[in-house]
C-alpha positions in Angstrom: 7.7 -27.9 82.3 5.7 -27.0 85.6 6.6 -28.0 88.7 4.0 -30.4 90.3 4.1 -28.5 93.9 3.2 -25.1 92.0 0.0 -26.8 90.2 -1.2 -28.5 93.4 -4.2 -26.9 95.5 -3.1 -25.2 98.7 -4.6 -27.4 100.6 -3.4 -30.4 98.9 0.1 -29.4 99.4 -0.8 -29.0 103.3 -1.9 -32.1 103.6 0.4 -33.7 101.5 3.3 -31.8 104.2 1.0 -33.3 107.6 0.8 -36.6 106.3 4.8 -36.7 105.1 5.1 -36.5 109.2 6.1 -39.8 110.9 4.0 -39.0 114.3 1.4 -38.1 112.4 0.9 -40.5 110.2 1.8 -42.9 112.9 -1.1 -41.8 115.1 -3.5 -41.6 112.4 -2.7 -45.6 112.3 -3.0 -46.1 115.7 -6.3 -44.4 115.7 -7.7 -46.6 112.8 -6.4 -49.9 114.6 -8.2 -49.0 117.8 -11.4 -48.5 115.8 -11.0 -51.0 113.9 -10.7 -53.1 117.2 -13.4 -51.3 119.3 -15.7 -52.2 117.0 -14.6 -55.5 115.0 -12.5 -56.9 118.3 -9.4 -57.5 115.7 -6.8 -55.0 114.8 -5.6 -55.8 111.2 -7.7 -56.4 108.6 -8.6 -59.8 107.0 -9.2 -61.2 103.8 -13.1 -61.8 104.7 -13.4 -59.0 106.8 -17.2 -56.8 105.1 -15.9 -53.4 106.8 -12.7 -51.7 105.8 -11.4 -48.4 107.2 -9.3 -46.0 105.8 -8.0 -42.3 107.3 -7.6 -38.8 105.8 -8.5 -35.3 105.9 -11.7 -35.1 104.5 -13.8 -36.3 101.8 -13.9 -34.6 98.5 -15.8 -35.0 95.8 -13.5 -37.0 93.8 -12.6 -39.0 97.1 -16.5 -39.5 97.9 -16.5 -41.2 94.1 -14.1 -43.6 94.5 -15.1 -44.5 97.9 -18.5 -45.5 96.3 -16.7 -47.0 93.3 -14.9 -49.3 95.3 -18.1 -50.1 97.8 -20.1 -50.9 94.4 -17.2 -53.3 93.2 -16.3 -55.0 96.3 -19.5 -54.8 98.3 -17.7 -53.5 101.4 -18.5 -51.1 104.0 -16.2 -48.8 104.4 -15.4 -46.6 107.3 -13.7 -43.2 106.7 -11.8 -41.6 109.7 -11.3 -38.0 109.0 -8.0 -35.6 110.8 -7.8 -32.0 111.3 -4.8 -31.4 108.9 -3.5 -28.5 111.4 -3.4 -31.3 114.2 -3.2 -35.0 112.4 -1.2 -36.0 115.9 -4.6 -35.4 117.7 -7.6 -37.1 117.8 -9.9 -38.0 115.3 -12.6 -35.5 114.2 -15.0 -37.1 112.4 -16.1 -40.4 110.7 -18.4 -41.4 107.6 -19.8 -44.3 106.3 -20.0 -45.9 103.2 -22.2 -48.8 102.3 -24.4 -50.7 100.0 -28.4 -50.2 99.9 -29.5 -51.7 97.5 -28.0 -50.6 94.0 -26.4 -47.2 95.4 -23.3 -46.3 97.5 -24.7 -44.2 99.9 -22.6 -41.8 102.0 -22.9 -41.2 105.6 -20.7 -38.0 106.5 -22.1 -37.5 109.8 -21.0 -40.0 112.1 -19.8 -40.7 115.5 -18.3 -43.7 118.0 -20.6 -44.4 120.6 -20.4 -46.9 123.5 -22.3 -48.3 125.7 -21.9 -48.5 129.7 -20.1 -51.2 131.0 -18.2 -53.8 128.1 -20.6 -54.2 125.5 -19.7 -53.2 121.7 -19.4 -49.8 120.2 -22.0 -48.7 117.6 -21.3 -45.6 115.0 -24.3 -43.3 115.4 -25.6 -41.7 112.1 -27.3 -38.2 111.1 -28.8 -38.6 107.6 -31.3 -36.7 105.3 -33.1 -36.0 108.7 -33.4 -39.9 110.2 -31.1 -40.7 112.9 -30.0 -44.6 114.1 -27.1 -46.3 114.2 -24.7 -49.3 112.7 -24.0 -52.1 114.4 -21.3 -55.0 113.5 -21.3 -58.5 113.5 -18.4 -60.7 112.7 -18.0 -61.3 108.9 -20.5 -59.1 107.8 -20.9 -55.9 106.4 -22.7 -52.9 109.0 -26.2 -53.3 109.8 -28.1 -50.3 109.8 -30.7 -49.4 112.8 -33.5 -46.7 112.3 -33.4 -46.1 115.6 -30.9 -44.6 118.9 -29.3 -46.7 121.2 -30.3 -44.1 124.1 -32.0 -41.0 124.4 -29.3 -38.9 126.1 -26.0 -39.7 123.3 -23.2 -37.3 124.6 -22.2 -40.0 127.8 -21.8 -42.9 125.6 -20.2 -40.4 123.0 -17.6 -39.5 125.8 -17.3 -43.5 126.8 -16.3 -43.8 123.2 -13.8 -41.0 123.2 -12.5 -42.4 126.8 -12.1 -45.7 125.2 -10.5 -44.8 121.7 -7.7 -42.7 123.8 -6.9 -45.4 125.8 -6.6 -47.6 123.6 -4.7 -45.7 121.6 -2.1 -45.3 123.8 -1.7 -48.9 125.0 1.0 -50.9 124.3 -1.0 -52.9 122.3 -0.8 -50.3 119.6 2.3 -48.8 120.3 4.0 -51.2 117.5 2.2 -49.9 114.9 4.9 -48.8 112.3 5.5 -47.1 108.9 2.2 -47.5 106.6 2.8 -48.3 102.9 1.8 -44.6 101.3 1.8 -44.5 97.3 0.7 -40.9 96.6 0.7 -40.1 92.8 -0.3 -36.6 91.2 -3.3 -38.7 89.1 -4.2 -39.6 92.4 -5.4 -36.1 92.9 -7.7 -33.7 91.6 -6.1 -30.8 90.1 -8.5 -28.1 89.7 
């Protein structure tokens, strides 16, 4: 019988070993929970919350399936916080989106926090199949897309948002964030 770590993909195993990493895996929490704040104003999830964020290293294929799978059963948005697996304790270095429109689970893997100046709300800015905008949130729903920028210059509100995430990140108010639940099965993955 083969051994499972000698049939898993090299990169698999890598990020298998990253995420097995307790600071890791608890900053990759603490990153998703100040998202999830900075733009929903709550920390944990709900059962009505429309918009549901998850972490990892990247989206494959088979990942970018069941993402839509899930968004076409449940009708949720989903958020998808991607890690460099050589530095999970760092921050974040990418986010995509995927939503409902109409009968299709469209994928946005282009993304990025942006905030306004001064208190106002968060928006994830978009790059996709040439048109650029924005979502937005509003309590209880899902994201609402906006064919259009929220300013014309992006990279001050892009650093606002990185300013902000950081900070919040390491405030006390996420510095109880504990042990996720992890269930990693070999079907979980693809093998080839």
């Amino acid at each position: 019988m083969e051994d499972p770590d000698e049939i898993l993909d090299p990169r698999l195993r890598l990020q298998m070993l990253t995420v097995s990493d307790r600071q890791a895996r608890a900053n990759m929490m603490r990153y998703s929970a100040a998202l999830r704040i900075m733009l929903m104003g709550q920390r944990d999830e709900t059962p009505d919350l429309r918009v549901l964020i998850g972490m990892g290293f990247g989206m494959s294929d088979a990942t970018d399936l069941k993402y839509q799978m899930l968004t076409r059963t449940d009708g949720c948005d989903r958020i998808y916080v991607r890690f460099d697996v050589d530095d999970a304790c760092g921050p974040p270095d990418g986010l995509g989106v995927i939503r409902l429109e109409g009968n299709r689970a469209v994928l946005y893997g282009q993304c990025r926090l942006w905030a306004p100046a001064g208190t106002g709300r968060p928006v994830v800015i978009f790059g996709h199949e040439g048109k650029y905008g924005h979502f937005t949130y509003r309590p209880l729903k899902t994201l609402t897309r906006v064919d259009s920028l929220p300013a014309k210059d992006l990279m001050p509100g892009f650093r606002r948002a990185d300013a902000r995430l950081a900070k919040l990140v390491s405030s006390e108010r996420l510095l109880d964030i504990g042990e996720p639940i992890i269930s990693i099965t070999l079907e979980d993955f693809d093998k080839h």
